[in-house]
Every structure is written in structure tokens, then in C-alpha cells.
C-alpha positions as CSV (number, residue, x, y, z in Angstrom):
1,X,12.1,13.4,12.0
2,X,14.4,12.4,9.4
3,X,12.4,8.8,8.8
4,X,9.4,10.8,8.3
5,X,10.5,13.2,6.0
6,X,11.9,10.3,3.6
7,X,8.3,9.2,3.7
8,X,6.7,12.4,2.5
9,X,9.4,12.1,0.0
10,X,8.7,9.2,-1.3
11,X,5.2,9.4,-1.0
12,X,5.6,12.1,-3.4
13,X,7.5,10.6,-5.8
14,X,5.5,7.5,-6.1
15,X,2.6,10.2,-6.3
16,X,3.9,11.1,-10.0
17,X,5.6,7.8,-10.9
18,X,3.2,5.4,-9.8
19,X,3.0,3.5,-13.3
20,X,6.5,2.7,-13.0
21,X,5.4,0.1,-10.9
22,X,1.8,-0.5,-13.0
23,X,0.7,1.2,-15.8
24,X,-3.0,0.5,-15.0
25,X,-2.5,2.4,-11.9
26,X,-4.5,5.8,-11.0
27,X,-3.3,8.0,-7.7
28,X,-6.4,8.5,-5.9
29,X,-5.1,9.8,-2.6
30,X,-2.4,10.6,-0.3
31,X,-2.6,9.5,4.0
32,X,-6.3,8.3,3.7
33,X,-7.1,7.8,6.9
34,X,-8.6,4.6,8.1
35,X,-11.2,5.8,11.1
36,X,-12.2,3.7,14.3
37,X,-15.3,3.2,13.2
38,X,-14.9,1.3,9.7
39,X,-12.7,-1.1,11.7
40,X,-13.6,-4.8,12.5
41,X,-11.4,-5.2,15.8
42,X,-13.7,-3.0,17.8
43,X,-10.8,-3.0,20.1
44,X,-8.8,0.2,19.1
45,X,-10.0,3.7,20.1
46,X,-9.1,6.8,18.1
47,X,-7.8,6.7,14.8
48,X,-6.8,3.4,13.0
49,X,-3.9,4.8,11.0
50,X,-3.8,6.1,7.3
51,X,-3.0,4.5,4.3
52,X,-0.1,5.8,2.5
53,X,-1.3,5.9,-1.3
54,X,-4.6,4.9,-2.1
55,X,-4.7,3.9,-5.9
56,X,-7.7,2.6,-7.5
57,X,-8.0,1.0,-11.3
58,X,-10.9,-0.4,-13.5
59,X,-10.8,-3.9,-12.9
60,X,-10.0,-6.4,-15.5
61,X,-12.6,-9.0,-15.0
62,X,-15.4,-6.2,-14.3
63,X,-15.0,-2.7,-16.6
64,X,-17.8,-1.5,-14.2
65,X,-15.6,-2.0,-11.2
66,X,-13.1,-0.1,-9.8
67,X,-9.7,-1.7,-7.8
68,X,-8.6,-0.3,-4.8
69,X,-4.7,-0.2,-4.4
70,X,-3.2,0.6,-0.9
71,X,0.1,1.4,-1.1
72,X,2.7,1.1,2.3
73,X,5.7,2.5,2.4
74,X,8.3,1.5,4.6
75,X,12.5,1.9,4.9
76,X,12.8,-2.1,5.4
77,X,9.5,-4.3,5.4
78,X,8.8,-6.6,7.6
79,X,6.2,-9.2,8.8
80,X,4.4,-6.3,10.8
81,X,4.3,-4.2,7.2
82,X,2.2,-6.8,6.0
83,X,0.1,-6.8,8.2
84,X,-0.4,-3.7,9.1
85,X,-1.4,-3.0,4.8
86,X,-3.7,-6.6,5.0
87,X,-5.9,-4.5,7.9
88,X,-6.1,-1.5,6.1
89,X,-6.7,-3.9,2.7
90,X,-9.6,-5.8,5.0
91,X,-11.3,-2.4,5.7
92,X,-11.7,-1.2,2.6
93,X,-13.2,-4.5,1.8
94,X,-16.5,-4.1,2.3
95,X,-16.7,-1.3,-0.1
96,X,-14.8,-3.1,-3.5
97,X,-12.0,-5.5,-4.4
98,X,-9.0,-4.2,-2.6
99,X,-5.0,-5.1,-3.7
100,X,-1.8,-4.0,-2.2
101,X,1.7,-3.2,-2.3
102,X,4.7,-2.5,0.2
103,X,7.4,-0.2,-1.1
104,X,10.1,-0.4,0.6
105,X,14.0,0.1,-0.2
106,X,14.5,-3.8,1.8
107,X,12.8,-6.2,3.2
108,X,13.2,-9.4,5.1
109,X,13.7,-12.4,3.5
110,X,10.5,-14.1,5.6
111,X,8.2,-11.0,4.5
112,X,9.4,-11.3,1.1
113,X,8.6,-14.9,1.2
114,X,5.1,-13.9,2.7
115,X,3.8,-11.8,0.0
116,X,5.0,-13.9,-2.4
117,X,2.5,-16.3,-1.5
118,X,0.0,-14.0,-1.4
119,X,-2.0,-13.1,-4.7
120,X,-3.0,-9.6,-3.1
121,X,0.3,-7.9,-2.2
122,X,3.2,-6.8,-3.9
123,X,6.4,-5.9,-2.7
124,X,8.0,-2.9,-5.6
125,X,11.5,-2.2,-4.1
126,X,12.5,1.5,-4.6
127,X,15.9,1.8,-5.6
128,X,18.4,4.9,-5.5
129,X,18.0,7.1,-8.6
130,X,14.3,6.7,-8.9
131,X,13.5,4.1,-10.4
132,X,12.0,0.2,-9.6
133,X,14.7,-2.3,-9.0
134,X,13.6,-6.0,-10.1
């Protein structure tokens, strides 16, 4: 109970200070849920899971295009964070260019060195008092 009220709350907060992060940043939506039937791995049944913060953003290289931004948050990221944002990054896919972020208050050393290495995530480490810690 308590984990998931620290996620409304942060939710919320990133909801109104989401340029803290990036400037060229737009809050679209809050827990869009990802459905079955938009899913490649046929295997699942039910719901897919929701994405925490969907962003979007005109796109640099394309004014005519808009950038999806999915947003995870977790307490302490790991390997399974990333993938778990890369599948919901994969199914929005189809539609536009898709990016992401973890925000997390920690994160293991060998997901940190994942995303890293990866030109589509982000990791923005919430610290206490509110505001991004580099």
C-alpha cells in the first residue's frame, strides 16, 4: 500500500514538474494503459500493464512529428524496469518515434550501465526535496 501511494505521489509531482527533467517535454497522460491487443507477444491475456506518464514532444528532426515519451517510475530500477518500459516503448512504436525514461530514487549499477548504452532511455534520479539529482 505504502509503495503504491509513493507512486501516485510521484506520479503527480513529475505531472507538474516534468521539464525539470526536459524542457521540451509536454504531459500527455497519466497510467495509459497498454491493452492485449496492441501487443506483439501474443502470449499475454488481459491487460498488458499501463505506462506511468506518457509525454509526447514535436520532434526535432521532423516539426510535423510528435515524440512519444514513456515515463517508469520505480523505487530502485533494475534490469526488469528496463525492460518492462522497452515493451511498452516497442508498442507504441508502430504509431510514432517513441523515447523513454526510468525515474527512480536508485538504481543498479548494471541497469544504469544498460541505459547508458541505449540512445532511447534515460534514467532522471528523483532526489529528496524535489528536485533532479545529476
Amino acid at each position: 500500500m505504502a509503495r503504491r501511494y509513493l507512486e501516485a505521489e510521484v506520479r503527480k509531482w513529475l505531472r507538474y514538474n516534468i521539464n525539470l527533467f526536459d524542457p521540451t517535454l509536454k504531459f500527455l497522460r497519466e497510467e495509459y494503459t497498454v491493452e492485449e491487443s496492441n501487443v506483439y507477444d501474443g502470449d499475454l491475456t488481459g491487460r498488458y500493464g499501463y505506462v506511468d506518464i506518457l509525454c509526447g514532444r514535436i520532434s526535432g528532426k521532423s516539426k510535423n512529428k510528435v515524440l512519444y515519451y514513456c515515463v517508469e517510475i520505480k523505487q530502485y530500477a533494475t534490469t526488469a524496469a528496463i525492460d518492462q518500459v522497452k515493451k511498452y516503448m516497442n508498442w507504441l512504436r508502430p504509431d510514432l518515434p517513441v523515447e523513454g525514461a526510468i525515474a527512480a530514487f536508485d538504481i543498479s549499477p548494471k541497469a544504469l550501465s544498460l541505459i547508458n548504452k541505449d540512445p532511447e532511455l534515460n534514467f532522471w534520479h528523483i532526489g529528496c526535496g524535489g528536485t533532479p539529482i545529476e
